[in-house]
C-alpha positions in Angstrom: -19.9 36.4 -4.3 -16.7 38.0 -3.4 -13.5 38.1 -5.2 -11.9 36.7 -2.4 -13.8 33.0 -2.5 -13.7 32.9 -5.8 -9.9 33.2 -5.7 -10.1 30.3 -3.1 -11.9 27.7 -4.8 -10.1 28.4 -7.9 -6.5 28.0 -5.7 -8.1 24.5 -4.0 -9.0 23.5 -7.7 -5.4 23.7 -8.9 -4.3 22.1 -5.6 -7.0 19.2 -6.4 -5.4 19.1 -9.9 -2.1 18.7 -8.7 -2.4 16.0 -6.3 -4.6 14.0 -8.8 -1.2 14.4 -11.1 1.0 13.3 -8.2 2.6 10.1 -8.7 0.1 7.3 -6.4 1.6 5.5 -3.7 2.1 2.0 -3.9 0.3 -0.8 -1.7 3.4 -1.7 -0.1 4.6 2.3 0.2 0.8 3.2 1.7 1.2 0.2 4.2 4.9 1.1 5.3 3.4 4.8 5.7 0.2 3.6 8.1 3.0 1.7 9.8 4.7 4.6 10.7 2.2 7.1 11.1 0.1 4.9 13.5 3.3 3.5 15.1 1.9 -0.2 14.9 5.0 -2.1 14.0 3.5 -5.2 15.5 1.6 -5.5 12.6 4.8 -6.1 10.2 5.3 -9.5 10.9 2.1 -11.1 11.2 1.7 -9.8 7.3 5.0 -10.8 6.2 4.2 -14.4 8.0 0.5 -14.2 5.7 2.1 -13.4 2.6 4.7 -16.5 2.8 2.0 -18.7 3.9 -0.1 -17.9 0.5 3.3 -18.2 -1.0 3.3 -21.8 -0.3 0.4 -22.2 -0.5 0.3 -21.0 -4.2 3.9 -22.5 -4.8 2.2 -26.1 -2.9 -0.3 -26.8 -6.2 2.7 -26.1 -9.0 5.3 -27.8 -10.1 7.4 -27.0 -7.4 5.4 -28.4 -4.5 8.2 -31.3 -4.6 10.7 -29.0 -4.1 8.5 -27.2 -1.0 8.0 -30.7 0.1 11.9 -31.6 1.1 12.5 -28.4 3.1 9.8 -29.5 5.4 
């Protein structure tokens, strides 16, 4: 083995060890980021229209389904 790859794996194993420190990416900041990388901004509101739909549907078998129930 030459000096030269055993100077590269032990540089990629100190770049593997500092992205696995790296501070994650939320859920929300990962699905912003596929947003804009794949430039499918279409999908945007048909989530945001799923997550207030499980909202009330959540919200619908609490105590404040009566409130729910006058705005509609």
């Amino acid at each position: 083995m030459s000096s030269n790859s055993v100077e590269k794996r032990k540089g990629s194993a100190e770049d593997f060890a500092s992205l696995a420190r790296a501070r994650q990416a939320s859920l929300v900041g990962e699905f912003f980021a596929f947003l804009r990388h794949t430039r499918k901004w279409w999908l945007a509101p048909a989530i945001v229209l799923l997550l207030f739909v499980g909202l009330l549907v959540v919200l619908g078998g609490s105590t404040v389904a009566p409130l729910i129930y006058t705005l509609f």
